[in-house]
Residue, then its C-alpha position, 0 to 999 in steps of 0.5 A: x867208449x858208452x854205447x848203451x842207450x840211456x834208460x827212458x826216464x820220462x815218466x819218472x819222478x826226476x823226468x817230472x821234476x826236471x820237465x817242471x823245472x824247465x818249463x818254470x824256468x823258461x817262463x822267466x826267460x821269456x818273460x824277463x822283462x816283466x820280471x826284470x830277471x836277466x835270462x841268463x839266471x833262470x837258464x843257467x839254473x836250469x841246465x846245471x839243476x836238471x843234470x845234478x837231478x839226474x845225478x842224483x837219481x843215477x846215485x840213488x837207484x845204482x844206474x850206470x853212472x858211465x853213461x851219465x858221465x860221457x854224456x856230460x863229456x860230450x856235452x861240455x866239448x859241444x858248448x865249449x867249441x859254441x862258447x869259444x867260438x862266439x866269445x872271440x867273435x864278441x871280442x873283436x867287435x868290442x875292439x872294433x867298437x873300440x876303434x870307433x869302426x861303428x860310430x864311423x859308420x853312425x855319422x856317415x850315415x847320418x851326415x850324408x842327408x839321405x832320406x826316411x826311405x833312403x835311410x830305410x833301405x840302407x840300414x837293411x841292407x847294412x843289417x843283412x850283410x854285416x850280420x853273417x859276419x858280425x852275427x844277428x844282435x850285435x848287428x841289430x844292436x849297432x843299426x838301432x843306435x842309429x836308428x835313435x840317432x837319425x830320429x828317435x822321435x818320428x815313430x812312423x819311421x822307427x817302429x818299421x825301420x826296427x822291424x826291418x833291421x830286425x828281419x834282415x839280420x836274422x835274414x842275414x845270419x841265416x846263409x851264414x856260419x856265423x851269423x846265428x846261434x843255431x846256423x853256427x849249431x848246425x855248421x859245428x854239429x857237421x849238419x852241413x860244410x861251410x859252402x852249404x848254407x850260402x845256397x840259402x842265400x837267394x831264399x834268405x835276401x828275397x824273403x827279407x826284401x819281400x818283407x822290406x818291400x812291403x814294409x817300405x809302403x810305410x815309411x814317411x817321406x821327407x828327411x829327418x832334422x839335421x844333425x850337428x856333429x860337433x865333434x869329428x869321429x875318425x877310426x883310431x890307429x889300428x882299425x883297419x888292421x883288427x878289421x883285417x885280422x877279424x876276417x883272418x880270424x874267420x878263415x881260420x875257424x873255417x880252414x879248422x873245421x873244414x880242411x883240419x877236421x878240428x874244431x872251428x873254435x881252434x881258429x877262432x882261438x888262434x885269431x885272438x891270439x893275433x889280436x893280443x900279439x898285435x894290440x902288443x905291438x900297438x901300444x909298443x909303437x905309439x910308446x916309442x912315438x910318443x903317442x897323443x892321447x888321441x891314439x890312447x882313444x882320449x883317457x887320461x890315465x896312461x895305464x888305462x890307455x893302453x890298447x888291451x884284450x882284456x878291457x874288450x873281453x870285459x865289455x862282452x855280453x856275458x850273460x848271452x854266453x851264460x844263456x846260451x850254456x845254460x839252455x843247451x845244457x838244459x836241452x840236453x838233460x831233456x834228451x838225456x830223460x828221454x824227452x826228445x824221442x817225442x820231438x823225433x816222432x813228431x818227424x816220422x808221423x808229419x813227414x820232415x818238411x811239414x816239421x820243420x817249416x813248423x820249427x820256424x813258427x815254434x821259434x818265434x814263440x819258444x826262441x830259435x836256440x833251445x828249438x834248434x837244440x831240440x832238432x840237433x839233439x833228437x837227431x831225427x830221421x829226415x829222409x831221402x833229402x837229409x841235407x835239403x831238410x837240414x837247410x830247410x831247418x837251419x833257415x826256417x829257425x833263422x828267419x823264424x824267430x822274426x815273426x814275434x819281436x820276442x823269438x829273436x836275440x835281435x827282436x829282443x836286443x832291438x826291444x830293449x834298445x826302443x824301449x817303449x818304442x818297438x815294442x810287441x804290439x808294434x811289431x805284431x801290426x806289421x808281422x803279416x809282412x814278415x809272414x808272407x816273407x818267410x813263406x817266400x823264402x820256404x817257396x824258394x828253398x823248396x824251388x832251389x833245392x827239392x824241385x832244382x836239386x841246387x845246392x844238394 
């Protein structure tokens, strides 16, 4: 076991670099639509170059390498439990998607005749509460495919329906485990149980309806043009039952992490490990009845029919698991050099609060991952109400990043899903109606948790 604490490297050639390195790197992040560079090339470049950087000076100047090696250690078991655990989540929804469970959802939407309003409330309702399960941009991936299906060209509509599906499912990630990156950061590095972030639901849907209240006064009235459906769309065999499992699946990851005391990504492991079992048993039963290309999803090729794991792993956002290791590999050779001392000062001189209902503005312009990295990694002191402040923390990065349309995997899913549609200037028009929501929700945590004690 290393105790020691790492020598301070800041102000060092390899603190410089590495610094450098970051910030360039970063820019590209968060510029990769100018660039039409894939975030996860700059990220997974700067966290694999900064602790090679470091390797190298350790190697040069005869340091303990000991130190360097239990930190690496330590890091790869903290994004390995994250990856694993969203890279099984993804999978069930790739084979949800499979199984027309969404593109149900879709014309039962759109055939059902509801109005701009209706259609407004609905889609943010869906988007608040199917997120902490299926967590923020997939959710906003999937409500603004129907957005573009019930009306793509009533921009009146569009733009503030985006936005909307936009706040609630980061709104909706936000009381949940595993509705965001940086909830499911926080739930993994023991910041709080399971039961803990659902008392940030009350703040979470009241500063989301607040936002979808004022953003309602803009919605046009009428009905969009009628849809045609010209062919039926059913959920194909087995739906039901991966619906169930995917629900078995996150019970499990919950009774791992909080009744096992093993990683919560153990769950999620032996949940895919059921999905494999039953796509087998699947296929085994529509071979032996002698299954219609209908139950083989409509391909020709018999092999290709085949209900596989596989195939749904091939479809995952790959490039979203590469950023998310290569920005919390990046974050944590900064705390390695030492940056991350300043970032726990920022906490003694402002007081815990004060920080981190900043966190939340900070993660709209940096992005909430990195940030909330930041906050875990530093580790800092939070005072008398240490869990209070950590639910603070874990809300205001949730809710945060919805003030730019950039700060979020959901604002940035939703921008390239509209392309030229919701769009920065777009949102910025209405981000005052996001403000005056999170400032909402920050009052209720404070009301809930300081001035109430509930949820202590």
């Amino acid at each position: 076991m290393v105790n020691a604490t790492p020598p301070d490297l800041t102000m060092t050639w390899v603190g410089i670099v590495s610094m450098i390195t970051f910030l360039v790197g970063y820019y590209f992040i968060a510029t990769e639509d100018r660039y039409h560079i894939n975030k996860a090339k700059p990220a997974l470049f700067i966290g694999t170059f900064i602790f090679l950087l470091i390797g190298f000076y350790y190697s040069l100047n005869g340091l303990d390498t000991d130190l360097l090696h239990h930190e690496v250690n330590h890091l790869i078991l903290e994004i390995a439990g994250i990856f694993f655990f969203l890279f099984v989540a993804m999978t069930y929804i790739e084979a949800m998607i499979d199984r027309n469970v969404f593109s149900v959802l879709r014309v039962r939407l759109v055939s059902k005749g509801y109005d701009y309003k209706q259609l407004f409330w609905i889609t943010g309702l869906l988007a608040f509460f199917i997120s902490p399960v299926a967590d923020n941009l997939t959710t906003a991936l999937i409500l603004s495919t129907v957005l573009i299906t019930i009306d793509k060209k009533n921009i009146a509509f569009v733009v503030p329906a985006a936005i909307n599906i936009v706040v609630a499912a980061n709104a909706g990630g936000a009381w949940s485990p595993f509705g965001d990156i940086t909830t499911l950061m926080a739930w993994v590095a023991g910041k709080g149980a399971f039961t803990d972030f659902l008392y940030l639901f009350p703040a979470s849907i009241v500063g989301w309806g607040i936002t979808a209240f004022l953003l309602s006064r803009y919605i046009p009235e009428g009905n969009p043009p009628a849809h045609d459906e010209t062919e039926e769309i059913k959920l194909l065999r087995g739906a039901k039952v991966i619906m169930g499992l995917f629900a078995f699946t996150i019970f499990c990851a919950v009774m791992s992490h909080q009744a096992l005391h093993m990683p919560a990504m153990w769950g999620m492991m032996f949940g895919l490990a059921l999905l494999k079992l039953y796509t087998y048993k699947l296929n085994f039963d529509i071979r032996r009845e002698g299954g219609t290309d209908s139950d083989w999803n409509g391909v020709d090729d018999r092999e290709e029919r085949r209900v596989n794991v596989f195939k749904f792993i091939e479809k995952i956002e790959n490039d979203t698991l590469l950023f998310f290791f290569g920005i919390l590999a990046a974050v944590g050779g900064l705390h390695f050099l030492g940056f991350l001392e300043y970032f726990t000062a920022l906490y003694q001189q402002f007081g815990a609060t004060a920080v981190n209902i900043g966190v939340g503005f900070l993660s709209a312009i940096v992005d909430n991952v990195p940030v909330m990295s930041a906050v875990l990694k530093s580790s800092p002191d939070m005072g008398a109400d240490a869990h209070a402040q950590w639910m603070l923390v874990t809300l205001t990065a949730g809710i945060g990043g919805s003030m730019i349309s950039f700060g979020s995997a959901a604002g940035v899913g939703v921008m390239g899903k509209l392309h030229g549609i919701y769009t920065f200037s777009a949102h910025m028009k209405y981000a005052w109606t996001i403000l005056i929501g999170y400032i909402i929700s920050v009052s209720i945590w404070y009301v809930q948790f300081i001035i109430l004690g509930i949820g202590h």
